[in-house]
TIKOLLO-284776 format. One record per residue (C-alpha): residue number from 1; residue in three letters; y, x, z. Coordinates in pm, 1 decimal. Layout:
<mimis>
<mimi k="NUM" r="ALA" Y="Y" X="X" Z="Z"/>
...
</mimis>
This chain:
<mimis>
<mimi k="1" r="UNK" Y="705.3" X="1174.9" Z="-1366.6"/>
<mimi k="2" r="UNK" Y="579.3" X="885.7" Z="-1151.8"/>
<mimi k="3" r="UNK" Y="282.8" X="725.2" Z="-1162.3"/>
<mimi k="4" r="UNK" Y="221.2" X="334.3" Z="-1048.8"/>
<mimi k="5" r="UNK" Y="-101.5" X="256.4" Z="-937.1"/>
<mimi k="6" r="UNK" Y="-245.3" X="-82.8" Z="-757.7"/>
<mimi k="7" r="UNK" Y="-420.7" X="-101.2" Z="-499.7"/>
<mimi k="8" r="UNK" Y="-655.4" X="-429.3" Z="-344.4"/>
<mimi k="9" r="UNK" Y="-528.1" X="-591.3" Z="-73.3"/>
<mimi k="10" r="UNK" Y="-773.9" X="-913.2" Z="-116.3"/>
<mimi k="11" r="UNK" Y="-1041.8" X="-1020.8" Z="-266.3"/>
<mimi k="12" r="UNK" Y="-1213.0" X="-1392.6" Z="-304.8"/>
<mimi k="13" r="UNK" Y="-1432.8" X="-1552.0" Z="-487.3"/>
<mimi k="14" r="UNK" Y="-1279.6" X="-1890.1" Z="-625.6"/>
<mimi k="15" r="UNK" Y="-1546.3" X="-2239.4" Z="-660.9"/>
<mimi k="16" r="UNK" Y="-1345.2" X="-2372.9" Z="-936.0"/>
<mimi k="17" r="UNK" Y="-1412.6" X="-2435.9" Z="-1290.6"/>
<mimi k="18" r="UNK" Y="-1357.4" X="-2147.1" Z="-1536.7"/>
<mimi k="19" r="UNK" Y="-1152.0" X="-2254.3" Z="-1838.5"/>
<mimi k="20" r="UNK" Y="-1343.0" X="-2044.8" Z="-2093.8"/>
<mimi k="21" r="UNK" Y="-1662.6" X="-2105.3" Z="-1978.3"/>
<mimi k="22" r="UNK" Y="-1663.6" X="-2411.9" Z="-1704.5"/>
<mimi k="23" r="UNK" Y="-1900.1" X="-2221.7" Z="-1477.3"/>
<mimi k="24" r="UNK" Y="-1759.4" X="-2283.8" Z="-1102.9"/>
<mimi k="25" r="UNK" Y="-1938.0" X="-2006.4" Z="-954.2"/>
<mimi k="26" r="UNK" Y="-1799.4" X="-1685.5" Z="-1138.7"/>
<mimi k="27" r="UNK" Y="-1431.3" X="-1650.2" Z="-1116.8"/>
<mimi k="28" r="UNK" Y="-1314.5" X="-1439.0" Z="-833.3"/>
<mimi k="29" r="UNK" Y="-915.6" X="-1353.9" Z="-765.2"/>
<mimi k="30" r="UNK" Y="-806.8" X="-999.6" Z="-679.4"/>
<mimi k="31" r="UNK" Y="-430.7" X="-924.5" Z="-506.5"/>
<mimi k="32" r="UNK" Y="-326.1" X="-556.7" Z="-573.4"/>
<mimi k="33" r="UNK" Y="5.5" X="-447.8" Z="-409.5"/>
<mimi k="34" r="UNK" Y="177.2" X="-135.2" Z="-657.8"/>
<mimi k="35" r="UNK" Y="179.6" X="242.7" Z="-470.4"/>
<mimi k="36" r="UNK" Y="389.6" X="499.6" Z="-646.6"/>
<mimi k="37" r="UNK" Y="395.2" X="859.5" Z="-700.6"/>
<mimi k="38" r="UNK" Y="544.6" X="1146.3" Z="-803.3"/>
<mimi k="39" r="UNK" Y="633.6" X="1481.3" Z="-685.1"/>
<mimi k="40" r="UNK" Y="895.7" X="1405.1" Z="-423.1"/>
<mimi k="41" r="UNK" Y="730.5" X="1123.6" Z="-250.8"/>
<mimi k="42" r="UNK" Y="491.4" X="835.8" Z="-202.6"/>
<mimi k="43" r="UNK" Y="591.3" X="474.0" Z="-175.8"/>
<mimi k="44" r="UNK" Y="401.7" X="114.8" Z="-132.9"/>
<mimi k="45" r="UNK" Y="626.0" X="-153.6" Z="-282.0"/>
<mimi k="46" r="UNK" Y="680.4" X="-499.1" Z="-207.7"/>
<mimi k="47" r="UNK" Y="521.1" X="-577.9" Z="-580.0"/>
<mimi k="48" r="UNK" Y="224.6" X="-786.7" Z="-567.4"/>
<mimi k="49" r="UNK" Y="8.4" X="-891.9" Z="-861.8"/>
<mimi k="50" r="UNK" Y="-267.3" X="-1131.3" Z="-872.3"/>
<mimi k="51" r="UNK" Y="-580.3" X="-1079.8" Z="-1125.9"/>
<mimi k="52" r="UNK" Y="-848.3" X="-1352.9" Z="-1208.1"/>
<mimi k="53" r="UNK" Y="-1143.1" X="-1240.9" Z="-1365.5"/>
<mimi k="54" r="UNK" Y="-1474.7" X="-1418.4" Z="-1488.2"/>
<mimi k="55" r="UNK" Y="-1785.9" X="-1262.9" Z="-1419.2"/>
<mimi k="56" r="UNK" Y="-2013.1" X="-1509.7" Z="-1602.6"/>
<mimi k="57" r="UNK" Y="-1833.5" X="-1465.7" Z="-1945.2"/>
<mimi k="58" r="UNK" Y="-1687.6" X="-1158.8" Z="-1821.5"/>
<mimi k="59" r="UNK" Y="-1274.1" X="-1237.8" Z="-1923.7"/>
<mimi k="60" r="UNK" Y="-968.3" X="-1220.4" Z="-1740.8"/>
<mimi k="61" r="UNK" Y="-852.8" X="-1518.6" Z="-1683.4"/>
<mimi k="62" r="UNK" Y="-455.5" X="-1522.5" Z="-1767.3"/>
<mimi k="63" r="UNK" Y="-182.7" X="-1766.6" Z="-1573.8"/>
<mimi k="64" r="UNK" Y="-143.2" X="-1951.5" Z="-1908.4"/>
<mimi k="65" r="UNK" Y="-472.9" X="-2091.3" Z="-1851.8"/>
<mimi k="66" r="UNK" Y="-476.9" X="-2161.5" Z="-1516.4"/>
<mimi k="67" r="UNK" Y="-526.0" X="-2490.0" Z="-1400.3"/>
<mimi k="68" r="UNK" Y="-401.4" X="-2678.8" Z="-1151.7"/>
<mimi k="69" r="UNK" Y="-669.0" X="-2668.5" Z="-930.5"/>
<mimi k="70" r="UNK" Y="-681.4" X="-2301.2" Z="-987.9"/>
<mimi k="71" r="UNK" Y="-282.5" X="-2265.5" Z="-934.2"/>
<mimi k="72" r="UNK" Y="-331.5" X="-2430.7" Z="-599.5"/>
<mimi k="73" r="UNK" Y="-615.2" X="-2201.9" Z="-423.3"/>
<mimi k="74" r="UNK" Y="-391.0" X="-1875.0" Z="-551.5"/>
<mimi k="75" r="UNK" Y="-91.7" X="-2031.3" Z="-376.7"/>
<mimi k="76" r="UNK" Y="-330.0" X="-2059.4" Z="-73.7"/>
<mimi k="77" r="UNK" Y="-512.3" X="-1730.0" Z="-121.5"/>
<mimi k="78" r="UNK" Y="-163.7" X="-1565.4" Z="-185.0"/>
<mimi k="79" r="UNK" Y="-6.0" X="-1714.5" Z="184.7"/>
<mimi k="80" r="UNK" Y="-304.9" X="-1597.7" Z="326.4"/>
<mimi k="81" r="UNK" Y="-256.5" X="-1212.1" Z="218.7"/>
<mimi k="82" r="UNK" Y="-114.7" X="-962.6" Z="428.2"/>
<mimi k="83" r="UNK" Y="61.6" X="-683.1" Z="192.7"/>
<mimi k="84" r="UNK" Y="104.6" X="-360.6" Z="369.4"/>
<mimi k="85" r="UNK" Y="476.6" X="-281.6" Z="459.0"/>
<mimi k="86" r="UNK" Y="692.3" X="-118.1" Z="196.2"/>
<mimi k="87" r="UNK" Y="752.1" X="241.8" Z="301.1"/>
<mimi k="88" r="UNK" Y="840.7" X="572.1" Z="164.0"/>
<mimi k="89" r="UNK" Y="632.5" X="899.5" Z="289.7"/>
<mimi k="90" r="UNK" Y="802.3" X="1237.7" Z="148.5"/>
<mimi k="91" r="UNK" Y="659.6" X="1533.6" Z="7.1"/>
<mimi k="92" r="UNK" Y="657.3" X="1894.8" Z="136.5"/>
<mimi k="93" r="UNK" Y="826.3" X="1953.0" Z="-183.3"/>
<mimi k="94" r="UNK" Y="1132.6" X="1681.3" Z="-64.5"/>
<mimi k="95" r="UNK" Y="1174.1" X="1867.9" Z="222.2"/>
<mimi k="96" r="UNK" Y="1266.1" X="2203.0" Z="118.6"/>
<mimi k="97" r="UNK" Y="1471.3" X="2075.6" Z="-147.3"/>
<mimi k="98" r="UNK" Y="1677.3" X="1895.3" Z="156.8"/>
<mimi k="99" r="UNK" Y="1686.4" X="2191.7" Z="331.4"/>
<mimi k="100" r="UNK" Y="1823.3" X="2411.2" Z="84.0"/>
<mimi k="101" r="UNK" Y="2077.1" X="2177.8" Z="-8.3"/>
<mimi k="102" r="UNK" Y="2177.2" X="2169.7" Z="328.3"/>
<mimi k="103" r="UNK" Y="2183.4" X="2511.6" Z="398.0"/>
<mimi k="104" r="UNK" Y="2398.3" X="2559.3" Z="74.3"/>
<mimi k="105" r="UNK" Y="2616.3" X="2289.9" Z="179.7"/>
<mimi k="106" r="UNK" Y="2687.1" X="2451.9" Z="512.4"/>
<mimi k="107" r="UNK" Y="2724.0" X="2786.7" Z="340.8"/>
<mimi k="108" r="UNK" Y="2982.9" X="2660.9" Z="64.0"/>
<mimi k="109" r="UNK" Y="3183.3" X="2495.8" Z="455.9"/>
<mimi k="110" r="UNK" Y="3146.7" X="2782.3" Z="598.9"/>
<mimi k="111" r="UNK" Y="3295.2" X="2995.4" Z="328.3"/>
<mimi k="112" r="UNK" Y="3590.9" X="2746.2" Z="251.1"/>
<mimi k="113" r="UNK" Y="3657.4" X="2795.2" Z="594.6"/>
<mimi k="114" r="UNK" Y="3681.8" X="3152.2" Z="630.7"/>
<mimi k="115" r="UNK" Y="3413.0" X="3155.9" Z="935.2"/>
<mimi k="116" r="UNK" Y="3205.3" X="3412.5" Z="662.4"/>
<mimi k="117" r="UNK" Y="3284.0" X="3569.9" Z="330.5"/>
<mimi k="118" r="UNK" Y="3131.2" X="3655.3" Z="29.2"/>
</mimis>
């Protein structure tokens, strides 16, 4: 079973107004790229999400109430990011399930062929 996780690439205070409580010194915008996981292999995706969060009336801050203002420093924020590359890294457990299949591949050719027999 995978698991998705998130991890932070960025983080940044913002100066602007928050919409639930109008303070312009608490909001702060985190960018977490998605890692996943299971028992074959890891992988970083291409998948980034953007959170906004409140710390002087402690919400989360959702796109629907994003202003304008606001929309325009997370398009800057978000150019100035640099996600890590997608990549794959597999398992120890990957590996010897390649290798068996291989070696049972090359078995089941070398039988058909009549090099060895069974």
């Amino acid at each position: 079973m995978a698991t998705f996780k998130y991890f932070t690439l960025k983080e940044a205070r913002l100066s602007n107004n928050c919409p639930e409580c109008y303070s312009n010194d608490g909001l702060e915008i985190t960018f977490k790229q998605k890692f996943v996981e299971n028992a074959f292999y890891k992988a970083i995706s291409k998948e980034i999400v953007s959170e906004i969060h409140c710390y002087n009336c402690n919400t989360s801050i959702f796109p629907v109430r994003w202003t304008d203002d606001i929309e325009s420093v997370v398009a800057y924020q978000k150019r100035a990011i640099e996600p890590r590359p997608k990549s794959i890294k597999l398992k120890p457990l990957a590996w010897v399930v390649i290798v068996l299949d291989l070696l049972i591949v090359a078995a089941i050719i070398l039988a058909v062929t009549g090099v060895i027999s069974f």
